[in-house]
C-alpha positions as CSV (number, residue, x, y, z in Angstrom):
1,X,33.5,201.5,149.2
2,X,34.7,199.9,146.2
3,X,32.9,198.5,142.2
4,X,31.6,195.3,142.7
5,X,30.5,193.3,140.0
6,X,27.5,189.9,141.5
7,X,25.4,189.5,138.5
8,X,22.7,189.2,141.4
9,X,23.3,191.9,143.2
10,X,23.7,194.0,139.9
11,X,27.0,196.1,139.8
12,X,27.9,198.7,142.5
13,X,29.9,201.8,141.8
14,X,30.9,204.5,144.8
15,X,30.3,208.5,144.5
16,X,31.0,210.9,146.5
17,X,29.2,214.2,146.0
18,X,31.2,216.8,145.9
19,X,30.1,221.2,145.8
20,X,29.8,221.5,142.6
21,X,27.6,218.4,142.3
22,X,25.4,220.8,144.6
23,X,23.0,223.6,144.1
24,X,23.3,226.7,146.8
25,X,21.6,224.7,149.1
26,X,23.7,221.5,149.2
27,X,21.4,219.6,147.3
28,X,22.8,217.7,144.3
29,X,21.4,219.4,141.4
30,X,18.6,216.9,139.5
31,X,20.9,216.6,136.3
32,X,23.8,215.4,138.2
33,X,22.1,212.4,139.2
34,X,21.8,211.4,135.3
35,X,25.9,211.9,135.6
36,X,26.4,209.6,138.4
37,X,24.2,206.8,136.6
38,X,26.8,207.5,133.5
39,X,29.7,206.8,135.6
40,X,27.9,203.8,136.9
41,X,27.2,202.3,133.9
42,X,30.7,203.2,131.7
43,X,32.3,201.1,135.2
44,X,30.0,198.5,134.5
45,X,30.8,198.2,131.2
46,X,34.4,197.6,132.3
47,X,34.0,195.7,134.4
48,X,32.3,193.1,131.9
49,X,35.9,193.7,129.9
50,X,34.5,196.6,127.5
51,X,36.3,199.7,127.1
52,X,34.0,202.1,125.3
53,X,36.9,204.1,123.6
54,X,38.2,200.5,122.2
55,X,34.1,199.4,121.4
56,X,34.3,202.8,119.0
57,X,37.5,202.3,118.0
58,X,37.9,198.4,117.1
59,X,34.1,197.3,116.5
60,X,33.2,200.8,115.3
61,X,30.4,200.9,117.6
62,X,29.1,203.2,120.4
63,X,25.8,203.0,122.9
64,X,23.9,206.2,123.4
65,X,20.9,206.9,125.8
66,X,18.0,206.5,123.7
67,X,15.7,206.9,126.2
68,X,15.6,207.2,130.4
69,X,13.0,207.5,133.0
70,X,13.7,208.6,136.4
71,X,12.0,209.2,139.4
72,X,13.9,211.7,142.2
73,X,12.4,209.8,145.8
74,X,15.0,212.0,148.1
75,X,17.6,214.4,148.2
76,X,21.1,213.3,148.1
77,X,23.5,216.4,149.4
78,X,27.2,217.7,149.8
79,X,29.4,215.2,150.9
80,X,27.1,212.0,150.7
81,X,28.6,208.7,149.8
82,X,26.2,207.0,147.4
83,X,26.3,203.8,146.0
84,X,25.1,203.5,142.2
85,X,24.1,200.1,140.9
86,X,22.9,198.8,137.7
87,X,21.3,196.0,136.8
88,X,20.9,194.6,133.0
89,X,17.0,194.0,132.9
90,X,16.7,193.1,129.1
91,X,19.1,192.3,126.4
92,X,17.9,192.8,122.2
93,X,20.0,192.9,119.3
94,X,20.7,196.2,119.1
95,X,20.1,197.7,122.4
96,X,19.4,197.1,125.7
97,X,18.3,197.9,129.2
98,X,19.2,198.8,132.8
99,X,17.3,199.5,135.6
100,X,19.7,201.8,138.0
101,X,19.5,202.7,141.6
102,X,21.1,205.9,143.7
103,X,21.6,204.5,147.0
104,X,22.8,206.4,150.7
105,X,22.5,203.9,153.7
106,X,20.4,201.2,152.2
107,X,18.1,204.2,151.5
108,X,17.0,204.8,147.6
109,X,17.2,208.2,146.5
110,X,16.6,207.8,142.6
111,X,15.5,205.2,141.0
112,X,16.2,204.8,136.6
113,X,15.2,202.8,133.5
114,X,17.7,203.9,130.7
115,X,17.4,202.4,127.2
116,X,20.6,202.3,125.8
117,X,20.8,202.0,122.0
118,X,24.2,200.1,119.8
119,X,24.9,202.5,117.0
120,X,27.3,202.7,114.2
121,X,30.3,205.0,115.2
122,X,30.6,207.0,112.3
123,X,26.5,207.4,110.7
124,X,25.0,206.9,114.3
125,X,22.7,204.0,112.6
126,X,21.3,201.4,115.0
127,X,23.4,198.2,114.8
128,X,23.2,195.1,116.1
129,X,25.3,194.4,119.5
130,X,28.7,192.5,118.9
131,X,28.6,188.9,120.1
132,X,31.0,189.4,122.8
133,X,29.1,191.9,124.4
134,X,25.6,190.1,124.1
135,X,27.9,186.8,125.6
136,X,28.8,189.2,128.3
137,X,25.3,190.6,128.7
138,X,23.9,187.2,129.0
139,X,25.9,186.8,131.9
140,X,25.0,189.7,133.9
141,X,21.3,189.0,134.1
């Protein structure tokens, strides 16, 4: 499985869960599905042409997680390959959000809205999004 970016489709980024993704049990611990959305969404970024090293170093901005809500529907465990999308569901000027999915075999094991807020690099103060980025945004609806 490989990233795919289809704006319709939403972005698609392989995981494989590996032990110490895993509680005794096998079960992927509930945190580490808030790690996998991460991943996800610093691909997606990429992919749209964003590297967020560059973001904080050129344009002196960063996004941070200013707020999620997700709901655990099924266990994913050792050795799983999951698929983890994300979808841009609304775009402000200084933050937006994305609606992300944990998938294994066209069946949805966590489902996640996550708020993600543009902030000054240094002070950590909202700012609005750059242009490029919203330009890009636009595009990934």
């Amino acid at each position: 499985m490989s990233a795919k970016l289809d704006s319709s489709a939403g972005f698609h980024w392989p995981v494989r869960v590996y032990w110490e993704d895993t509680d005794a049990g096998g079960v992927v611990y509930y945190a580490n599905y808030l790690k996998f959305m991460e991943r996800a969404r610093s691909e997606w970024l990429r992919a749209l042409g964003f590297e967020q090293d560059a973001l904080r170093d050129e344009a002196g901005v960063v996004f941070v997680v200013r707020r999620v809500e997700i709901d655990y529907l099924s266990p994913a465990r050792f050795n799983d390959q999951l698929d983890v999308v994300v979808r841009l569901h609304e775009a402000g000027r200084a933050s937006f959000v994305v609606r992300q999915e944990l998938i294994r075999d066209a069946l949805c094991l966590a489902t996640a809205e996550v708020t993600l807020a543009c902030v000054h690099a240094t002070h950590f103060k909202p700012v609005k999004i750059p242009s490029p980025i919203l330009q890009a945004l636009a595009h990934a609806t």
